[in-house]
C-alpha positions in Angstrom: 2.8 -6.0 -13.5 6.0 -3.7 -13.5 7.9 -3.4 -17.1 11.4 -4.9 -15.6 9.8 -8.1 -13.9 9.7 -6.8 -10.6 -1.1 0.4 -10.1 -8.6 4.2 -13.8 -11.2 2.7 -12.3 -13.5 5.4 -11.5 -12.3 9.1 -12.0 -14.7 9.9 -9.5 -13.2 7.7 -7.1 -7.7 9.2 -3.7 -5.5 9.9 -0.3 -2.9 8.0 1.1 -3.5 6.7 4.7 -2.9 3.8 2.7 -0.1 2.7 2.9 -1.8 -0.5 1.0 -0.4 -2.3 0.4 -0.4 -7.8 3.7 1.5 -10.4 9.2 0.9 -8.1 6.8 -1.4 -10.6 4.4 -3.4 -7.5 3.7 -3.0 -7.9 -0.2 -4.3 -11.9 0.6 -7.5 -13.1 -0.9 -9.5 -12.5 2.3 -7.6 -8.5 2.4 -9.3 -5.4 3.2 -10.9 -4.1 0.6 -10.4 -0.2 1.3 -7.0 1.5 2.1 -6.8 5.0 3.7 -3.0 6.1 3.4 -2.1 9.5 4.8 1.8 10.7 3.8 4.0 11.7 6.4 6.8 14.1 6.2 9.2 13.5 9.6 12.4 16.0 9.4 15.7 13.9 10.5 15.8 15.7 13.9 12.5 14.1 14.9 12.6 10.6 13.4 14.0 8.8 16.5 10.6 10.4 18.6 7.9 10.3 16.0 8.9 5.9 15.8 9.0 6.4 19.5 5.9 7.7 19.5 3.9 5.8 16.9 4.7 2.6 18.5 4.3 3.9 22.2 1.1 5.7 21.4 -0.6 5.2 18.4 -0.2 1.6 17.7 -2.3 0.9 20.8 -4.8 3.5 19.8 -5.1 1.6 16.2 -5.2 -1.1 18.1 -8.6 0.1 19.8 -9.9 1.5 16.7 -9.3 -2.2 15.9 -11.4 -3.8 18.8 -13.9 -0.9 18.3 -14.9 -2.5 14.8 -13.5 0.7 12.9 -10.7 -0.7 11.1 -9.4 -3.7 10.1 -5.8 -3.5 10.1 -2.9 -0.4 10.5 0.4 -0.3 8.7 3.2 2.6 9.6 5.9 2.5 7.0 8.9 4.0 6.4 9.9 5.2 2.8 13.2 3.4 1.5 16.0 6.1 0.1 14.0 9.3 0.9 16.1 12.4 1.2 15.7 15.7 2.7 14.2 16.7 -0.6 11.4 14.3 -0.5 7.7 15.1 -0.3 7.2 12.1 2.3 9.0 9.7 4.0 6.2 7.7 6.0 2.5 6.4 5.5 0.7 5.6 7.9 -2.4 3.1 6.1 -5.5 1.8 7.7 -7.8 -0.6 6.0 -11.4 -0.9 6.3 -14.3 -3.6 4.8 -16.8 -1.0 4.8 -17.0 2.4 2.7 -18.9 3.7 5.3 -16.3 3.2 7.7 -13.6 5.8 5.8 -16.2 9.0 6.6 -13.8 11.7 7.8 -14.0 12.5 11.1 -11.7 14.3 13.8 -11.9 10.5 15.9 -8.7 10.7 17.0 -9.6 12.0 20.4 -11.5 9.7 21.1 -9.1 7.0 19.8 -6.6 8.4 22.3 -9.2 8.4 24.8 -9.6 4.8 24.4 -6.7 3.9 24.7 -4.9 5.9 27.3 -8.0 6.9 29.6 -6.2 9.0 31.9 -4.0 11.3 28.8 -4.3 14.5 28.0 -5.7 13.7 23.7 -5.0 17.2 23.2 -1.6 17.0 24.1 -0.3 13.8 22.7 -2.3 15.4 19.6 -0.1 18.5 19.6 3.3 16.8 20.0 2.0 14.4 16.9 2.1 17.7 14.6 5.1 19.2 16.1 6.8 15.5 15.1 5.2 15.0 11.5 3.4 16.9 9.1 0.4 14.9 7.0 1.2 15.7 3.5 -1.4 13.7 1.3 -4.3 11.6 2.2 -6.0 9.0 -0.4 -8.4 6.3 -0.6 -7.4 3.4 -2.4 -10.1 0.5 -3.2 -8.2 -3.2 -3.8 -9.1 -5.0 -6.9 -7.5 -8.0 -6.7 -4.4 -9.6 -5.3 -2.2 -12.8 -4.0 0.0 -14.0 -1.3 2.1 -16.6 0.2 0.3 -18.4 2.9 1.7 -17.0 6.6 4.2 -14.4 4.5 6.3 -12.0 7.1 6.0 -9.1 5.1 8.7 -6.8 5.6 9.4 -5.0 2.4 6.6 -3.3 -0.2 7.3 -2.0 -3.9 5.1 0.3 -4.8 4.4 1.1 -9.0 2.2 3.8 -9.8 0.4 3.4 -13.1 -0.9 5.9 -15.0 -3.7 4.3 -17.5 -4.0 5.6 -21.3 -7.0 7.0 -22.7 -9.6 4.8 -23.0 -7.5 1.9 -21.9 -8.8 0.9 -18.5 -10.2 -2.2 -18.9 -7.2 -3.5 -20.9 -4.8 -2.4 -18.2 -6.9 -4.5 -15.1 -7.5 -7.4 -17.7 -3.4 -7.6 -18.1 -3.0 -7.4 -14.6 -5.9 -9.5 -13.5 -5.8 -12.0 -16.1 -2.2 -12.3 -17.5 0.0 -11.2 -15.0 -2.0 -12.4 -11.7 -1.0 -16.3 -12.4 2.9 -15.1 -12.6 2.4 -13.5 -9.5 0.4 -16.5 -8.4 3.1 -19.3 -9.0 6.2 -16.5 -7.6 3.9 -16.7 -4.1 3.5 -20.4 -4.2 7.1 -20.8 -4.4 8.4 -18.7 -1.8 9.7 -16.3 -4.7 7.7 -13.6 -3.4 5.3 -12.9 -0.3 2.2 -11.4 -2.2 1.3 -9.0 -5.2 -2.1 -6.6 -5.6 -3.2 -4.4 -7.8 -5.1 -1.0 -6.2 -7.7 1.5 -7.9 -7.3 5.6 -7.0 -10.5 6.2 -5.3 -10.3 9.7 -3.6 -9.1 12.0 -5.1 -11.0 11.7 -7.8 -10.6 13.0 -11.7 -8.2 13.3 -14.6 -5.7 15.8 -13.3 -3.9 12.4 -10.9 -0.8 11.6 -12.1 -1.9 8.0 -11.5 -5.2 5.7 -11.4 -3.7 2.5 -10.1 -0.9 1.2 -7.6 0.3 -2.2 -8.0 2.2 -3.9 -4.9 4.9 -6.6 -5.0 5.3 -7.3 -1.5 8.8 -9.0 -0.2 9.9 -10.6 3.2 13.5 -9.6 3.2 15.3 -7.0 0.8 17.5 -9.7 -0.8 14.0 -11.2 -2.2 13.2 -8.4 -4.6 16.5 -9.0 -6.0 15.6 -12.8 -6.9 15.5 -13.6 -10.9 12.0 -15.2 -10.2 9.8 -13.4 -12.7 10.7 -15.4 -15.7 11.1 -18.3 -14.1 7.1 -18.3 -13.1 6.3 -17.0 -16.2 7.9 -19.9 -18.2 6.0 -22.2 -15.9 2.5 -20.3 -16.4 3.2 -19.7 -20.4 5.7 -22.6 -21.2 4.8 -22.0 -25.0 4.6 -18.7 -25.1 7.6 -15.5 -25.4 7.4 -13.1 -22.5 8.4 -9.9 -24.4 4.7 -9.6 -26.7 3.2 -10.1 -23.1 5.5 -6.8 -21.7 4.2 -5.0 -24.4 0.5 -5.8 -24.9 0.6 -4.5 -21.2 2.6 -0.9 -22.0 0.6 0.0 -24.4 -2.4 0.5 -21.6 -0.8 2.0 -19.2 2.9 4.2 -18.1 4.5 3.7 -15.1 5.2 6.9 -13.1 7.3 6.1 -10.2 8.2 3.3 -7.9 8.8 3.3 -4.3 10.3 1.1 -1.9 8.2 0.7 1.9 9.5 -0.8 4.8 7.3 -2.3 7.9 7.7 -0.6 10.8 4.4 -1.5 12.9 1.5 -3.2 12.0 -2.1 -3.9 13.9 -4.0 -6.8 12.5 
């Protein structure tokens, strides 16, 4: 839940290949339960080639990482409103349903390999990092989540939540238990396309500036901008004022940024 209506588990549980995170139904019941995001900084000179070659190239390797049994779905996104200035301005997320899956490993040879049987890996490899420069990678593990049946996901607000001391099972049982029928009834009623909440897995430990990520997930911009959230609320809570509800959920947890992520490719 994000304070204007729009994510500790473990400490010893992060990186961002994420991207999260849902067709992109990945935040659905039957989601992924593992994100790997890895954060992408592309300087404006390059943009036009890295898309070029992330559709052209990588997709189809994902896409036989895919058939392989490796991962269950890729998402590349590009971050909304990101300047010069900006740490990042892609993710690039693969999902897996296996822990054992997400062991690091140089694959991506072999991924090329798979793919494009007569290319030089080592090449297309070496124009990748002349293109983009991998910033950040985490591990994200989902903890629970809803969407619209069939939903088109285009757009993706992430909120990063920060969880107060000793307030960790308060913050997922305000998510989980009184925010997740809001989200619920928004998805039923084509107010929004999905909505998950994400534990920080790796990196691990008390120095993150945030243990959770929660995802409201759109399917056009003008969606996010809908006055749905107390609408649902009134019909999940008709007896009840949404403001004590704001707060019980504030006092478990701050949130320390928000960022808006557009679809650009997806393998499912």
């Amino acid at each position: 839940m994000k304070t204007n209506f729009a994510p500790q588990r473990r400490n010893s549980i992060h990186a961002l290949i994420l991207i999260f995170l849902v067709s992109a139904n990945v935040f659905a019941q039957t989601a992924p339960v593992i994100a790997e995001a890895r954060l992408l900084k592309v300087e404006p000179q390059n943009v036009a080639e890295f898309e070029k070659q992330a559709k052209e190239v990588w997709k189809p390797a994902y896409q036989s990482s895919k058939q392989n049994g490796r991962i269950v779905e890729w998402q590349l996104y590009k971050i909304a409103f990101a300047g010069s200035a900006d740490e990042y301005n892609y993710a690039s997320v693969a999902f897996y349903n296996d822990w054992k899956k997400t062991e690091p490993n140089d694959n991506m040879v072999d991924m090329i390999k798979a793919a494009f049987p007569k290319a030089d890996p080592n090449a297309i490899l070496a124009k990748a990092r002349s293109l983009s420069q991998v910033v950040r990678c985490s591990l994200y593990e989902r903890v629970d989540g809803v969407s619209k049946p069939d939903a088109r996901v285009k757009y993706i607000m992430m909120n990063f939540m920060k969880v107060k001391e000793g307030m960790g099972d308060a913050y997922v049982a305000s998510e989980t238990k009184d925010w997740k029928p809001v989200h619920k009834e928004m998805a039923d009623n084509g107010k929004r396309a999905g909505w998950g909440l994400w534990a920080l897995a790796y990196p691990g430990g008390s120095g993150n500036s945030y243990d959770y990520v929660t995802t409201d997930s759109y399917e056009t911009y003008a969606q996010m901008f809908e006055p749905a959230t107390m609408e649902a609320f009134k019909k999940v809570y008709p007896d009840q004022e949404v403001t004590p509800w704001i707060q019980k959920t504030e006092r478990t947890r701050s949130l320390v940024r928000s960022e808006l992520w557009e679809l650009l490719e997806i393998v499912q």
